[in-house]
N, CA, C and O of each residue as an XYZ file, in Angstrom:
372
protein
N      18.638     -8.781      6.182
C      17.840     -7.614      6.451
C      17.795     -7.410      7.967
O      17.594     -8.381      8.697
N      18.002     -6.002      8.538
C      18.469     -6.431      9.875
C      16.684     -5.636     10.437
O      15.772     -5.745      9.618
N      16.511     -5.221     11.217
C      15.260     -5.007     12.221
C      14.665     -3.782     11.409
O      13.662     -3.878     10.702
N      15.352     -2.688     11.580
C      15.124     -1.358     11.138
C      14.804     -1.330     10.184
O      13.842     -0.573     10.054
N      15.305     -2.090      8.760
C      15.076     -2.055      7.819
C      13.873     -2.803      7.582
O      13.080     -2.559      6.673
N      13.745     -3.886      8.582
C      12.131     -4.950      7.905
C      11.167     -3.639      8.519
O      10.209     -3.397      7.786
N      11.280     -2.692      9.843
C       9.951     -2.268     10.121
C       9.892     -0.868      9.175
O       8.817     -0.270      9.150
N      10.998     -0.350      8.418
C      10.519      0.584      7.710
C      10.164      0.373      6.627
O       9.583      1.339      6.131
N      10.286     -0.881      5.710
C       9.759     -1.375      4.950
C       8.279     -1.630      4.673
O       7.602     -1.390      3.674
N       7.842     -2.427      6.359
C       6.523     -2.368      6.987
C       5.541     -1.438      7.390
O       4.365     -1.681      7.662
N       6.252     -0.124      7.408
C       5.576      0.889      7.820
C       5.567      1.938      6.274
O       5.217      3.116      6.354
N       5.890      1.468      5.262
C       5.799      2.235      4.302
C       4.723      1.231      3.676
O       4.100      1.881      2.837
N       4.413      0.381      3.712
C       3.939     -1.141      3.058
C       2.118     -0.587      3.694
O       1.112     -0.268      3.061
N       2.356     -0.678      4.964
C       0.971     -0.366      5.696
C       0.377      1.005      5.466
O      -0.822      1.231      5.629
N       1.333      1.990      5.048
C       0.541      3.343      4.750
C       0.171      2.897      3.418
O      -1.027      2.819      3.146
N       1.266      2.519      2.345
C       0.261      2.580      1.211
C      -0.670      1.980      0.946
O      -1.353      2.538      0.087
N      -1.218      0.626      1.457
C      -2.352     -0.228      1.986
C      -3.477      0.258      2.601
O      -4.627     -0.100      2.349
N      -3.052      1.289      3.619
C      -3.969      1.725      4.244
C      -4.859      2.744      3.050
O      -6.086      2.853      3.052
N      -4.082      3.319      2.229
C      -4.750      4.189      1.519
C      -5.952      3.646      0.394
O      -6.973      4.155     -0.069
N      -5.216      2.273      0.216
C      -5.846      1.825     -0.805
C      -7.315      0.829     -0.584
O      -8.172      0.442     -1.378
N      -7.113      0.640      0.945
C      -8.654      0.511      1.714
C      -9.092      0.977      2.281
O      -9.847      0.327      3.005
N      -9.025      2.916      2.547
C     -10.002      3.298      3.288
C     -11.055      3.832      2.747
O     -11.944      4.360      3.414
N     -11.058      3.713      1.009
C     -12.541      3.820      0.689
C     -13.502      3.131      1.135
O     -14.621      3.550      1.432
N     -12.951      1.630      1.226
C     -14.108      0.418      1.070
C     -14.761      0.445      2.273
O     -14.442      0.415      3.462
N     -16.609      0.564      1.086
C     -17.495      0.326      2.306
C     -17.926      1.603      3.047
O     -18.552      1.532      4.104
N     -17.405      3.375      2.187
C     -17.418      4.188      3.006
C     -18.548      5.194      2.342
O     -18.356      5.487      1.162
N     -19.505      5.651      2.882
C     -21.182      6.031      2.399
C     -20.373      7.597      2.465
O     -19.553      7.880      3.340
N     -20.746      8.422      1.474
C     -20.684     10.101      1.192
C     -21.896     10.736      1.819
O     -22.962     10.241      2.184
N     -21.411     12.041      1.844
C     -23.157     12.526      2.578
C     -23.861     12.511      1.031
O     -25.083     12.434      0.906
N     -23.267     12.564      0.282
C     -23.585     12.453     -1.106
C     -24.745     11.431     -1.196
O     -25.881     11.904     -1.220
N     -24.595     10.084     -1.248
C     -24.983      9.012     -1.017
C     -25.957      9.023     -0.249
O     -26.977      8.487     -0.683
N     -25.995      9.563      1.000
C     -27.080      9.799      1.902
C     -28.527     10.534      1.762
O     -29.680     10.311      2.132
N     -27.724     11.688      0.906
C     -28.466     12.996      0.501
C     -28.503     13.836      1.615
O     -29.357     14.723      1.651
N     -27.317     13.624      2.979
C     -27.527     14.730      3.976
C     -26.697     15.412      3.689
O     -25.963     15.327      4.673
N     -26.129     16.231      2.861
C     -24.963     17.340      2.663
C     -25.139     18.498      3.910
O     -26.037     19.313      4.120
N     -24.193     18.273      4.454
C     -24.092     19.418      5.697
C     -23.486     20.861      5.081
O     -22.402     20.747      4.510
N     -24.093     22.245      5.140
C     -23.470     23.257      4.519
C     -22.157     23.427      4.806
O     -21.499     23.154      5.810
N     -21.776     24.109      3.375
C     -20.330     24.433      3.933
C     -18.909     23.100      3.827
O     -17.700     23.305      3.719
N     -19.626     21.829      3.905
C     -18.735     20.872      3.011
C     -18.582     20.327      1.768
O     -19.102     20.914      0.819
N     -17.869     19.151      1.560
C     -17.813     18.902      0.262
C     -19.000     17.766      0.288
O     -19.353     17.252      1.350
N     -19.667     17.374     -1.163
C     -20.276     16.316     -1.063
C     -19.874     14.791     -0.956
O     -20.534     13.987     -0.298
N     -18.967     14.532     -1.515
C     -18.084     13.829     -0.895
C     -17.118     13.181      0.168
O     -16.178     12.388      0.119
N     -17.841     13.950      1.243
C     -17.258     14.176      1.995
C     -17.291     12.480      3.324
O     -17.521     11.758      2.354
N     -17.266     11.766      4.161
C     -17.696     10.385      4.430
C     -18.020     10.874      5.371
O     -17.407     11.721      6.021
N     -19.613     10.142      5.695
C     -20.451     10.450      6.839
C     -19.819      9.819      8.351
O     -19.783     10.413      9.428
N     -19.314      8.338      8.022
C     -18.599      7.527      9.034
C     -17.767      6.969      7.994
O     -18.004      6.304      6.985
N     -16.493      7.534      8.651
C     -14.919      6.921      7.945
C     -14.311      5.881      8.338
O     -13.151      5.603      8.033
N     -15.201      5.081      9.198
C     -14.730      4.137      9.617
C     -12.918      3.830      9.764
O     -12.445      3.140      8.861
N     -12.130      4.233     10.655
C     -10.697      4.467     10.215
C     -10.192      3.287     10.865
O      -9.312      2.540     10.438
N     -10.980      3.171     12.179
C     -10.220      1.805     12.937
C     -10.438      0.557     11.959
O      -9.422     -0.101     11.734
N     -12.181     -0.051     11.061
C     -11.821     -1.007     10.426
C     -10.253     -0.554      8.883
O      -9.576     -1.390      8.284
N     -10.218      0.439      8.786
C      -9.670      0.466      7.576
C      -8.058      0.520      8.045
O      -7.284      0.245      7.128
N      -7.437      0.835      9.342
C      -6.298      0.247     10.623
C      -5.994     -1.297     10.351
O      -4.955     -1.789      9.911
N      -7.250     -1.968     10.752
C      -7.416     -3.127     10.448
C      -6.918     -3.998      9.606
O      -5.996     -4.803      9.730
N      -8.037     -3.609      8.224
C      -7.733     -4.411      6.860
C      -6.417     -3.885      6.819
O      -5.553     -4.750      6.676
N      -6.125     -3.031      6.880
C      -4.228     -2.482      6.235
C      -3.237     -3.130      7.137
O      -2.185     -3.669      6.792
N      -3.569     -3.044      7.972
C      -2.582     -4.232      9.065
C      -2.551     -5.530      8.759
O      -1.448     -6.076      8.747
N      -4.104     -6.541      8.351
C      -3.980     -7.484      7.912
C      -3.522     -7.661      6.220
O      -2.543     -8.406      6.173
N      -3.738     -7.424      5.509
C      -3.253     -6.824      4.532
C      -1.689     -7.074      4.460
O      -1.012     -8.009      4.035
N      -1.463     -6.139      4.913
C       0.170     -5.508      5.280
C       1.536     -6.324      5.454
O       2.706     -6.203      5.091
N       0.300     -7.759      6.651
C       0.959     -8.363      7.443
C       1.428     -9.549      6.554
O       2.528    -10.100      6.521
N       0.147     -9.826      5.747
C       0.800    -10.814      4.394
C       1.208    -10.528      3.484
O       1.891    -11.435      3.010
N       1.154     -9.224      2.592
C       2.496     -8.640      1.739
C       3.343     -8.512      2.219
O       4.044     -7.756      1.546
N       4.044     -8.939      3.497
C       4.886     -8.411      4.395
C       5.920     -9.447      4.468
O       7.146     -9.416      4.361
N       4.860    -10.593      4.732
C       5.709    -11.884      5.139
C       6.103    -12.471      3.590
O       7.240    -12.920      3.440
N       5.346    -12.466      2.666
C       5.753    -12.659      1.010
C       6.993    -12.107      1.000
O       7.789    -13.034      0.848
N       7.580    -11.043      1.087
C       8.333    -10.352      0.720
C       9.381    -10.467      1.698
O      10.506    -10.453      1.199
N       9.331    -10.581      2.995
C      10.424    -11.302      3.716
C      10.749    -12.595      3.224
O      11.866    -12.680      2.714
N       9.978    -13.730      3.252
C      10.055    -14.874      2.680
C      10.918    -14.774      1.358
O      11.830    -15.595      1.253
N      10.763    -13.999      0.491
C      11.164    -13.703     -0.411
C      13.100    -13.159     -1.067
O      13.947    -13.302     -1.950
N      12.667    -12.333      0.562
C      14.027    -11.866      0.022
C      15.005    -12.545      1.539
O      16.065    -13.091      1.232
N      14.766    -12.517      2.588
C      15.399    -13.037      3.463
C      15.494    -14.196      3.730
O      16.459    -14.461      4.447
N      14.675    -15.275      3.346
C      14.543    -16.731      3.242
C      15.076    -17.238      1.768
O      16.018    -18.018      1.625
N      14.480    -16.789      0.937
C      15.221    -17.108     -0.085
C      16.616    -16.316     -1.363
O      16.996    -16.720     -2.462
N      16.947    -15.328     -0.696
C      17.585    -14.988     -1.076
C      17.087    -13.960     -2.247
O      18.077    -13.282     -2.523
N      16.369    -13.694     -2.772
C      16.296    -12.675     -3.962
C      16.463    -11.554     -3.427
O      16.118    -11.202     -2.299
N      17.187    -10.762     -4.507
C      17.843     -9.414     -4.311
C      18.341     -8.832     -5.904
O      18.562     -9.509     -6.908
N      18.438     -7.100     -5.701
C      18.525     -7.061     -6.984
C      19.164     -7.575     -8.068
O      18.623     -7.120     -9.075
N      20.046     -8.295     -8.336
C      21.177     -9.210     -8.515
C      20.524    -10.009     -9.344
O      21.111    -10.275    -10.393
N      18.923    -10.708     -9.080
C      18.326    -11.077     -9.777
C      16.900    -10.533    -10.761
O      15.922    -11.085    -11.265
N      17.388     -9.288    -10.688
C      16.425     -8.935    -11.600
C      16.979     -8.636    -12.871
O      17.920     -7.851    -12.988
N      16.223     -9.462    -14.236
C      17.100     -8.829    -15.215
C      17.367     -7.495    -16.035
O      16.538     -6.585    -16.023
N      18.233     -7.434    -16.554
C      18.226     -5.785    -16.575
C      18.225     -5.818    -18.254
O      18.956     -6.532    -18.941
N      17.440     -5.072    -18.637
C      16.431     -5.437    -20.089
C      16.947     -4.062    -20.670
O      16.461     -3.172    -19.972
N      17.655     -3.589    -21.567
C      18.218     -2.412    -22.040
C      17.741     -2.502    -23.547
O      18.312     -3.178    -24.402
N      16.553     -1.683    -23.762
C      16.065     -1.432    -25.239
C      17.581     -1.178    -26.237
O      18.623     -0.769    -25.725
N      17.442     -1.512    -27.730
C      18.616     -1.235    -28.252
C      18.798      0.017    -28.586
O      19.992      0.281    -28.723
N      18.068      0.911    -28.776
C      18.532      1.994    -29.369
C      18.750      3.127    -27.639
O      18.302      4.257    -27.445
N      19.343      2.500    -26.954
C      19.546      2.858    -25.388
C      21.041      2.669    -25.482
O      21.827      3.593    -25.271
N      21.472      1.234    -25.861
C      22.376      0.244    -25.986
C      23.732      1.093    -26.579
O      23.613      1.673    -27.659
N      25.107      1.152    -25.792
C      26.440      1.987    -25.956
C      26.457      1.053    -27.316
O      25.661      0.139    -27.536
N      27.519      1.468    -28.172
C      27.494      0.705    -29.569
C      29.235      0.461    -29.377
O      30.184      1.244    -29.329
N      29.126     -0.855    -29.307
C      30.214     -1.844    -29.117
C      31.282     -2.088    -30.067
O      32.145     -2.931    -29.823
């Protein structure tokens, strides 16, 4: 795996991470009961974005190294995945 490929891997790895923790921990005006006119209620009073930068970076950084470890240290690649063909899929021999 040469450079380009580990950081775009990494940078697709950290957005979808990031998405999947920037709820946590995040109060609605809903929640508050301060609904400001004109928005949604749902809307997050403090989005806290730098901790949720954070967790997705740390996060990121160890699905990251699993998966290097994985495929650049030990070799797995598609080659080893098995390829499972239902029968009625199956060319008839």
């Amino acid at each position: 795996m040469n450079w380009f490929t580990a950081i775009a891997i990494y940078f697709v790895v950290w957005w979808t991470v990031l998405f999947a923790v920037m709820p946590f921990g995040v109060r609605t005006q809903a929640d508050e009961g301060k609904i400001v006119p004109g928005t949604a209620g749902g809307a997050p009073i403090r989005p806290h974005f730098a901790k949720a930068a954070l967790r997705s970076t740390i996060a990121s950084s160890i699905l990251f190294a699993g998966f290097y470890w994985l495929v650049a240290i030990k070799g797995f690649g598609f080659a080893d995945v098995p390829l499972i063909i239902p029968q009625e899929f199956r060319a008839n021999d």
